[in-house]
C-alpha positions in Angstrom: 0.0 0.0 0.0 1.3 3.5 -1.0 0.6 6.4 1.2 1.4 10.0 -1.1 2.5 12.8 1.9 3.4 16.0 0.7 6.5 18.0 1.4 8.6 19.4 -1.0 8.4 21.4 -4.5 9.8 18.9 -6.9 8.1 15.4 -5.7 5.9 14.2 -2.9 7.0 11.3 -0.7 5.7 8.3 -1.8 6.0 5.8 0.9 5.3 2.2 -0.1 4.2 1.1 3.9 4.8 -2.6 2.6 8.8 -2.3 0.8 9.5 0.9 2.5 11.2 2.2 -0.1 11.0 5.7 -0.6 10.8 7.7 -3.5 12.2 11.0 -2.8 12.8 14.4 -4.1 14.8 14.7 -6.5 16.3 18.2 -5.0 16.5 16.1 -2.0 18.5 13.4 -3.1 21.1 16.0 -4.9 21.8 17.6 -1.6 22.5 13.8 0.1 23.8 12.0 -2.8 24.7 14.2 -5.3 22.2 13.0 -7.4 23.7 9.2 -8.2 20.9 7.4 -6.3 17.5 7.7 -8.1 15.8 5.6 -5.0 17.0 4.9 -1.0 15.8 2.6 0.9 14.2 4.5 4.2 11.9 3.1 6.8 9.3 5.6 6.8 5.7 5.6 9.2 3.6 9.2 10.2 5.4 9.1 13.3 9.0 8.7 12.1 7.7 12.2 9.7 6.2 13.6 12.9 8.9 13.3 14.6 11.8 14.4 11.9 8.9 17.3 10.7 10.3 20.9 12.3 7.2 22.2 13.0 6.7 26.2 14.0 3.4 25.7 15.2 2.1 23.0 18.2 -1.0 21.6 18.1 -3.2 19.4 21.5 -4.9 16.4 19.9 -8.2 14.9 21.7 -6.2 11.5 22.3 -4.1 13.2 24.5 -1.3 13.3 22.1 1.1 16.9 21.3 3.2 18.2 18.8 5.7 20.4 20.1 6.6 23.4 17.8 9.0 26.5 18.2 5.3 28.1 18.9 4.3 27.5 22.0 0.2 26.1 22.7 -0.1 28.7 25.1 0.6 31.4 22.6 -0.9 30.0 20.2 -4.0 29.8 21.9 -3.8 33.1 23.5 -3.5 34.8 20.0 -6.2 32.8 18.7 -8.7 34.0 21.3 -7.9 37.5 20.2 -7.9 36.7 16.4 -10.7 35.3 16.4 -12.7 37.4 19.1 -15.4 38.4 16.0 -17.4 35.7 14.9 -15.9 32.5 13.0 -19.3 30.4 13.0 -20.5 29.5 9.5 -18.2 32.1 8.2 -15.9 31.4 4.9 -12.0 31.6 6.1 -8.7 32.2 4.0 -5.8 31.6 5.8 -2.6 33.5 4.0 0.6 31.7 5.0 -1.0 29.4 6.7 2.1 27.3 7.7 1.7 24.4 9.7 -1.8 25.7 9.5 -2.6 26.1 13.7 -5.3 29.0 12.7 -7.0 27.3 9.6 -7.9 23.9 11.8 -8.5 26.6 14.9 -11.2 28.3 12.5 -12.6 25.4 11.2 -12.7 23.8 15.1 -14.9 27.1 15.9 -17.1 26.1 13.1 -16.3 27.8 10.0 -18.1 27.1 7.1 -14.9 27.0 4.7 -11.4 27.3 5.4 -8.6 27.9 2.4 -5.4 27.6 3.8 -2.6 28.8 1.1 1.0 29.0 1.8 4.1 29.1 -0.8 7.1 30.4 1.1 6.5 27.6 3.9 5.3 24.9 2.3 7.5 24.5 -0.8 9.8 27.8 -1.0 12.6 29.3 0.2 11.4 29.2 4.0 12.7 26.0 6.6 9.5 24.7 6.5 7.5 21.9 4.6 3.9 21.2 4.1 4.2 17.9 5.5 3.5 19.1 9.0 0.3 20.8 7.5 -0.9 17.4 6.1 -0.1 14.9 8.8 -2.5 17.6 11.2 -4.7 17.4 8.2 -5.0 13.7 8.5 -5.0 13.3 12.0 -7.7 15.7 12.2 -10.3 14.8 9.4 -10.4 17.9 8.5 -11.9 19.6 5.4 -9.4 22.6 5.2 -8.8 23.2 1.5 -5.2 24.0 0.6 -2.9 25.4 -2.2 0.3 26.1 -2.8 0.3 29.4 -4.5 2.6 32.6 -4.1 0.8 35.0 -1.7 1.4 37.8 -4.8 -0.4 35.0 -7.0 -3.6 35.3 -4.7 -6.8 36.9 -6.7 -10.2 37.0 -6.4 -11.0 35.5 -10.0 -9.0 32.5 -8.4 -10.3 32.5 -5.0 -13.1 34.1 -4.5 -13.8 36.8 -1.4 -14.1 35.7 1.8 -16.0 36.5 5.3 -12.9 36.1 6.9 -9.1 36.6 5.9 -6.1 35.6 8.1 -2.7 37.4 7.6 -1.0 36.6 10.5 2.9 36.8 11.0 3.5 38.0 7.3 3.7 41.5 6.9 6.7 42.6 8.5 9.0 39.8 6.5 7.8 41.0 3.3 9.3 43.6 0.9 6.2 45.8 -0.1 3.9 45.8 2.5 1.5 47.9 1.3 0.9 45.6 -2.1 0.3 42.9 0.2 -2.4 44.6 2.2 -3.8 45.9 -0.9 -3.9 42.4 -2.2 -5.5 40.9 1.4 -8.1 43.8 0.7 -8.9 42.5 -2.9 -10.2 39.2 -1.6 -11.4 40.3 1.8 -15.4 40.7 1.8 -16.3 40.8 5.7 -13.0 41.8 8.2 -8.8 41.0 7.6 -7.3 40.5 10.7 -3.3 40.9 10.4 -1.3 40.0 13.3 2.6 41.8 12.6 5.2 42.9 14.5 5.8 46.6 14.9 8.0 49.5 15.6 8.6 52.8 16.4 5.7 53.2 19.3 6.6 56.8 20.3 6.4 58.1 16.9 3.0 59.8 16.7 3.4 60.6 12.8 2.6 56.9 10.3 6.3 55.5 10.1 7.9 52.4 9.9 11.1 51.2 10.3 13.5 49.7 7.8 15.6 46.6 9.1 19.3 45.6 7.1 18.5 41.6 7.0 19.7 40.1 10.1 19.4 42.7 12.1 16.1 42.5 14.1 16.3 38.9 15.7 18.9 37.4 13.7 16.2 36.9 11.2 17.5 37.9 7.7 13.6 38.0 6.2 12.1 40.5 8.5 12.2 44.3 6.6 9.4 46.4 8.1 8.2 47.1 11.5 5.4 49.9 11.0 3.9 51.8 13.9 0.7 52.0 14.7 -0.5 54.6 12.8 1.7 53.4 9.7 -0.9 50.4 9.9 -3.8 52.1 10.4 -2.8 54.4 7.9 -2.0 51.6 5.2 -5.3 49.3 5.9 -7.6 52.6 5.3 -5.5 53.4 2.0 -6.6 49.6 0.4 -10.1 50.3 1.3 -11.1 49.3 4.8 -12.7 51.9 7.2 -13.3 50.6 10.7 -9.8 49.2 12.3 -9.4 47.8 16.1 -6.1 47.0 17.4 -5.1 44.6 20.3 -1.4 44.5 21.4 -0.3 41.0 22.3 3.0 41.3 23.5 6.3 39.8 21.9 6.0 36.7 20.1 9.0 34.6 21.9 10.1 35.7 25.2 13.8 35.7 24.0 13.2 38.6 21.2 12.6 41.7 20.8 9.4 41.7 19.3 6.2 44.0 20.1 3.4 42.1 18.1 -0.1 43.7 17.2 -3.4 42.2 16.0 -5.7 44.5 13.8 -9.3 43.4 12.9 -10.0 45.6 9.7 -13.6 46.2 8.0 -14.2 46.6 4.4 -16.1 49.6 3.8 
């Protein structure tokens, strides 16, 4: 029997539960082999992937079991009580960089009609993550999240469709033009975004926000932008939403320096 988990850009895992053998990425194999072995003989079982998966979010399973990510469950549960303090129940959900996808199974656990959970970067890009995480929670869960593996800057509403509801949590500050981005959240965004980000520049009363060389906030060589408050605000009333709430929720590891926001923005 084959099991197909996906992972990687190039090829998905096949995992043959009977031989074992192991069909793996071809990118893959270059980097361990140089690219003379076409197959490698691997046992391979969900928990062996569990347990090699590095997984940024954790996740609390009803049989008791855990996944332990660099994200802890009590942040994660924390911000998703503020997220998703307006209404989630038979609402439709995209979730924009979803990643190991901890807010797209949270929505549809709070009874969303329809969840969308895209990711790119994450899931088969430059970032350290894969979208195997995302699937084994998938499986484990039963759950009828939709997902696709498209570009964020590939995202449009002739593709997608508008939503109730649109997650963009943990994004904006790592990308290099902001304001497209919002614009583009905006575009398929038919009831309230909410945009979780890390800012900067607090006692600045004036919209600003704050350039970073790569490296130099966190060691973290894709964060570029930490706006201030009324940078945000500023920005989400430019793409065409009107009434904006903020609710500051503190750093996002204990270890950085980090001042996180979550905005809940309202089409007009």
């Amino acid at each position: 029997m084959s099991t197909k988990i996906a992972g990687h850009s190039d090829r998905d895992y096949i995992v043959d539960t009977g031989s074992r053998f192991c069909d793996l990425p071809e990118r893959l194999l270059a980097q361990l082999f140089f690219g003379r072995y076409p197959f490698i003989m691997m046992p391979v079982t969900p928990s062996d992937l569990q347990s090699l998966t590095r997984w940024f979010h954790s996740f609390e399973f009803d049989d008791g079991s855990q996944i332990f990510g660099e994200k802890s469950l009590a942040r994660l549960k924390a911000e998703a009580d503020v997220v998703f303090s307006v209404p989630v129940e038979g609402k439709s959900v995209l979730d924009i960089c979803a990643w190991d996808g901890y807010f797209s199974f949270d929505a549809e656990r709070r009874g969303a009609s329809f969840v969308s959970a895209i990711d790119h970067f994450c899931w088969s890009g430059p970032g350290w993550g894969t979208r195997t995480g995302f699937d084994l929670v998938h499986k484990k869960l039963n759950s009828r999240v939709v997902a696709t593996d498209v570009d964020l800057f590939q995202i449009t509403a002739e593709r997608f469709g508008h939503f109730d509801i649109v997650l963009f949590l943990g994004t904006l500050y790592h990308l290099t033009d902001p304001l497209s981005a919002l614009r583009l959240v905006a575009s398929v965004t038919s009831g309230v975004a909410i945009i979780e980000t890390h800012v900067d520049l607090l006692n600045v009363n004036e919209p600003s926000m704050r350039f970073y060389s790569r490296g130099e906030l966190n060691n973290d060589p894709t964060i570029f932008w930490g706006p201030n408050i009324a940078c945000l605000r500023a920005m989400l009333q430019d793409v065409g939403f009107s009434r904006i709430e903020f609710h500051p929720i503190g750093e996002l590891f204990p270890t950085q320096v980090s001042t996180r926001i979550v905005a809940h923005a309202w089409r007009r």
